[in-house]
C-alpha positions as CSV (number, residue, x, y, z in Angstrom):
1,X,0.0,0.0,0.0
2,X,2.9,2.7,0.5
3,X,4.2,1.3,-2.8
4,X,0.8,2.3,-4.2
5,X,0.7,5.5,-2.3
6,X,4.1,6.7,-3.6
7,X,3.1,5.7,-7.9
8,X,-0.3,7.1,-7.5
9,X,0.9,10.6,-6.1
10,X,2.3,11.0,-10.0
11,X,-0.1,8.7,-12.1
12,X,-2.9,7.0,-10.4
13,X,-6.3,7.9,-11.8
14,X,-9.6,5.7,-11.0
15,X,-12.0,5.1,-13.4
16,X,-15.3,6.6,-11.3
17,X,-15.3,9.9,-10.0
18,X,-14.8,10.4,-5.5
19,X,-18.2,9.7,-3.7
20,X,-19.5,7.4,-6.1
21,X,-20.7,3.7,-5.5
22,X,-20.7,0.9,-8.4
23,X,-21.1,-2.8,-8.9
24,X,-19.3,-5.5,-10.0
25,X,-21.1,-8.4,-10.4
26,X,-18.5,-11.8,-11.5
27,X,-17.9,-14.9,-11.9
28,X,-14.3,-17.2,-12.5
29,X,-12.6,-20.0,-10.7
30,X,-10.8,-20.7,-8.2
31,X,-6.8,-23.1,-7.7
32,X,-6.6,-24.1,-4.1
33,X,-4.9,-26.5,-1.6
34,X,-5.1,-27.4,1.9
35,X,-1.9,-26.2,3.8
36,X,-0.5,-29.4,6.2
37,X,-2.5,-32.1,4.4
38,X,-1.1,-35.0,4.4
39,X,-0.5,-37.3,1.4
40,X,-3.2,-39.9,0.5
41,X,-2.5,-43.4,1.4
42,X,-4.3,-45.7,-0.9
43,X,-5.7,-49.7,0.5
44,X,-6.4,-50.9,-3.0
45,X,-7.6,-54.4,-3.4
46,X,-4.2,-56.3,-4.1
47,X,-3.2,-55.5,-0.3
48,X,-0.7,-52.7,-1.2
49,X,-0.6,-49.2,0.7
50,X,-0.2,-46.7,-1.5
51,X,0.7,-43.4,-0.7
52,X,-0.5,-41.2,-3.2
53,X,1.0,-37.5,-4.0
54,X,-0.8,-34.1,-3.6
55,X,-2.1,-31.8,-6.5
56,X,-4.4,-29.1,-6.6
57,X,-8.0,-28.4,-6.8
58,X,-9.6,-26.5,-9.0
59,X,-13.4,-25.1,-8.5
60,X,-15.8,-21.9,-9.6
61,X,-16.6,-18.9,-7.9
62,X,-19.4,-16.7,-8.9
63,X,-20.2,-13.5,-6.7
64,X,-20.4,-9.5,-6.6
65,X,-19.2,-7.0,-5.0
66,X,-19.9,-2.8,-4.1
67,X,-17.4,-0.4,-4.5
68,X,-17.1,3.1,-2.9
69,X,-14.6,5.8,-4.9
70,X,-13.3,7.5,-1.2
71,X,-10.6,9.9,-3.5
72,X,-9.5,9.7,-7.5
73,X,-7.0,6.5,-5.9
74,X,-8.7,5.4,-3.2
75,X,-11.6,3.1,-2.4
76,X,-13.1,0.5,-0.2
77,X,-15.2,-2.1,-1.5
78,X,-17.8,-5.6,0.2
79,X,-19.0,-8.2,-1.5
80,X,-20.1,-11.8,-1.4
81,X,-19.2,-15.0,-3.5
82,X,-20.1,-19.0,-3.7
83,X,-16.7,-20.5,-4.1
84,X,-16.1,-24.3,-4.4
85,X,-12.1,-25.0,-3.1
86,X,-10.6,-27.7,-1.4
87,X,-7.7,-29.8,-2.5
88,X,-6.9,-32.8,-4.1
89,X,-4.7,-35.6,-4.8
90,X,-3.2,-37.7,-7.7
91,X,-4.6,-40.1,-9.7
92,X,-3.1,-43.4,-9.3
93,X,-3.0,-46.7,-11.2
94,X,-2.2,-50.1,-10.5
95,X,-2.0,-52.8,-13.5
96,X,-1.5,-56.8,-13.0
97,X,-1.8,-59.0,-15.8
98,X,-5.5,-58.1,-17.2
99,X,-6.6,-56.6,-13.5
100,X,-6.4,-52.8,-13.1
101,X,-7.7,-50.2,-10.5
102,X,-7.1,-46.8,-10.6
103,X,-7.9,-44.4,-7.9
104,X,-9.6,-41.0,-9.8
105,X,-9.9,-37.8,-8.8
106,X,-9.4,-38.0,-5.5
107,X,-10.5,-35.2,-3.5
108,X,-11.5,-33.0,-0.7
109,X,-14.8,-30.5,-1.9
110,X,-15.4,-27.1,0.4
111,X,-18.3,-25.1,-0.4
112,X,-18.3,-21.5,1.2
113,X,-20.4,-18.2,1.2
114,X,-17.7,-15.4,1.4
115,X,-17.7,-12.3,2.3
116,X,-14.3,-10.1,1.8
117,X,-13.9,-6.4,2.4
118,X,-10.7,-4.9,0.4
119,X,-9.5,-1.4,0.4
120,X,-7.9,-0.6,-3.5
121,X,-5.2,2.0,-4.4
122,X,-5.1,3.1,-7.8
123,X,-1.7,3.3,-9.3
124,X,-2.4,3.6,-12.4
125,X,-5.5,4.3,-15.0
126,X,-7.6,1.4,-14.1
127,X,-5.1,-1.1,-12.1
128,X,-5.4,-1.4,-8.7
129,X,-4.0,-3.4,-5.8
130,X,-5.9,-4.5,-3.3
131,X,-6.1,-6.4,0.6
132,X,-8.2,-6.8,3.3
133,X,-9.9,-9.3,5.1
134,X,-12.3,-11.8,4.0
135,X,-15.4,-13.9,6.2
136,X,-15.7,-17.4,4.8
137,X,-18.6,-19.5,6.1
138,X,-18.6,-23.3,5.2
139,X,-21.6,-25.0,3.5
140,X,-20.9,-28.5,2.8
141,X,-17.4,-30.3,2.8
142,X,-17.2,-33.4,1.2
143,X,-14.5,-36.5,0.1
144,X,-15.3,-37.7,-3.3
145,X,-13.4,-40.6,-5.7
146,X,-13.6,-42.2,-8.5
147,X,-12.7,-45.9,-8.4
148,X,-11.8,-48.0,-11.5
149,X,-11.8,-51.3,-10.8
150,X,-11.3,-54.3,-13.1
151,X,-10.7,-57.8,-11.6
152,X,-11.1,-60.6,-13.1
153,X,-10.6,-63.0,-9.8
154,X,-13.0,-61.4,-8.3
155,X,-15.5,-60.7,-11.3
156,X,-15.4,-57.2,-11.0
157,X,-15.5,-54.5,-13.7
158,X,-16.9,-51.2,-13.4
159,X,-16.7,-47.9,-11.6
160,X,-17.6,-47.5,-8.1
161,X,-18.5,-43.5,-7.4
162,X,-17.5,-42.9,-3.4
163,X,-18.7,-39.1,-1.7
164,X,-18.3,-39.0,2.5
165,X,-20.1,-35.9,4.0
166,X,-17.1,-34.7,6.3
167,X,-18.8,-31.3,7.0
168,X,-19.0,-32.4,10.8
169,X,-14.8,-32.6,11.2
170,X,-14.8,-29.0,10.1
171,X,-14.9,-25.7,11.5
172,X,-17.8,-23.6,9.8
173,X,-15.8,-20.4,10.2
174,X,-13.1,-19.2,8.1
175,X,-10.7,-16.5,8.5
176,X,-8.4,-15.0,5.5
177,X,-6.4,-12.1,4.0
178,X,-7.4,-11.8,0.6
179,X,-4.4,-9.5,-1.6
180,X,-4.6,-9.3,-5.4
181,X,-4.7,-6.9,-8.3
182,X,-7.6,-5.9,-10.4
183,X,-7.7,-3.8,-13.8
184,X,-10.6,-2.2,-15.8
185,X,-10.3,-1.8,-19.3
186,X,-10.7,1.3,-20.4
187,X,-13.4,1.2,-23.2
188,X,-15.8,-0.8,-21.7
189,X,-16.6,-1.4,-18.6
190,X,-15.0,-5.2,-17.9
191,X,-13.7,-5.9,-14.8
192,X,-10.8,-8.5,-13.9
193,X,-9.8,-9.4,-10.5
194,X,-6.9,-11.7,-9.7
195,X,-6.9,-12.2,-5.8
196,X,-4.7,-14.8,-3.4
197,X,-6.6,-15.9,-0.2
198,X,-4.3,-16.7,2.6
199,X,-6.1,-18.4,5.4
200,X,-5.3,-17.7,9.0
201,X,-7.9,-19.8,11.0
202,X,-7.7,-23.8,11.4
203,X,-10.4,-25.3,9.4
204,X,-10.1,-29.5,11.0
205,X,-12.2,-29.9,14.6
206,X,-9.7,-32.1,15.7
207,X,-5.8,-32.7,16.3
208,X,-2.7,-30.5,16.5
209,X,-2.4,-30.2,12.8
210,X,-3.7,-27.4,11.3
211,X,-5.1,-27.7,8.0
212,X,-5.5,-23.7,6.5
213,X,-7.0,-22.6,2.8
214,X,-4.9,-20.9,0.6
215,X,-6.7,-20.2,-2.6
216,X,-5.9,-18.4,-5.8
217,X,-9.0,-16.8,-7.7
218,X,-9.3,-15.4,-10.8
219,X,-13.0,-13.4,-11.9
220,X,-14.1,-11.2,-14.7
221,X,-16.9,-8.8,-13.7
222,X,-18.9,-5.8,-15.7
223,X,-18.7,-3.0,-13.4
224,X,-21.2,-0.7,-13.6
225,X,-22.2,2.9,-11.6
226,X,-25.3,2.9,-9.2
């Protein structure tokens, strides 16, 4: 921000004039992981433990948010978003003569209503950089797989869809510090927000690990005066 501060006293301009409100409704994705979760391990049905590696997940957002112009490079803005986040792991196969089972998108589903509140500087005609602090509020959580299994032994062949409703091991409350850059383009009125969402709260009930959201979004938005 004192970066920002120090450009914007020579070139900043904002794109709506000081005392006026706008909306930016959007929609985009999101890239996100699960800090201190631990690698998969894998009981498939030859007896082997498997420990399977970590990758990322990757979900939609769709949201909106208000924006108050406080001075030509200053403003504060609130909104609210559905996000889908989580993280994942890596596919893994296992082949043996004509059997064959491979674990499939393994993963760890978080559905949460968000509310962040960023404060923007405006360094330069339409770019802005932007952090704050955003409410996240858990809706579902959920571990889903895919398992393709093909054993002849055992006359299976097929794939078995698994989904566990883990929403009760979770904390519903999450805590984050959302900082990013935004830019609107100057002939019409398309908005495009780039944001990274550092959780600070524990989201697991239990043990001494604490598993934190860190999540990467992307959204284009039409931003519009009220």
């Amino acid at each position: 921000m004192i970066a920002a501060m120090m450009v914007a006293t020579i070139s900043a301009n904002a794109q709506f004039e000081p005392g006026t409100f706008s909306l930016q409704p959007k929609v985009g994705g999101t890239i996100s992981k699960v800090s201190n979760m631990p690698r998969l391990d894998f009981y498939n049905l030859r007896g082997d433990n498997v420990d399977v590696g970590r990758s990322f997940y990757v979900g939609a957002l769709i949201g909106g948010e208000a924006e108050y112009q406080l001075t030509k490079i200053f403003s504060v803005a609130g909104g609210i978003n559905f996000a889908l986040q989580g993280c994942q792991w890596d596919n893994y196969e296992i082949k043996n003569g004509d059997n064959r089972e491979k674990l499939k998108d393994p993963r760890l589903e978080l559905a949460y209503l968000n509310l962040p509140f960023v404060a923007n500087a405006y360094v330069y005609k339409g770019l802005a950089i932007k952090a704050g602090i955003q409410l996240g509020f858990m809706l579902s959580a959920k571990a889903k797989s895919s398992d393709e299994i093909k054993y002849k032994e055992l006359d299976l062949d097929g794939t078995i869809e698994s989904s566990w409703n883990v929403k009760s091991q979770m904390k519903t409350f999450d805590l984050s510090i959302p900082i990013g850059v935004s830019y609107q383009v100057p002939t019409i009125p398309i908005y495009i927000d780039a944001r990274y969402n550092l959780g600070l709260t524990k989201i697991n009930k239990d043990g001494d690990t604490k598993y934190k959201n860190q999540v990467f979004q992307l959204t284009v938005g039409y931003k519009f005066a009220l």
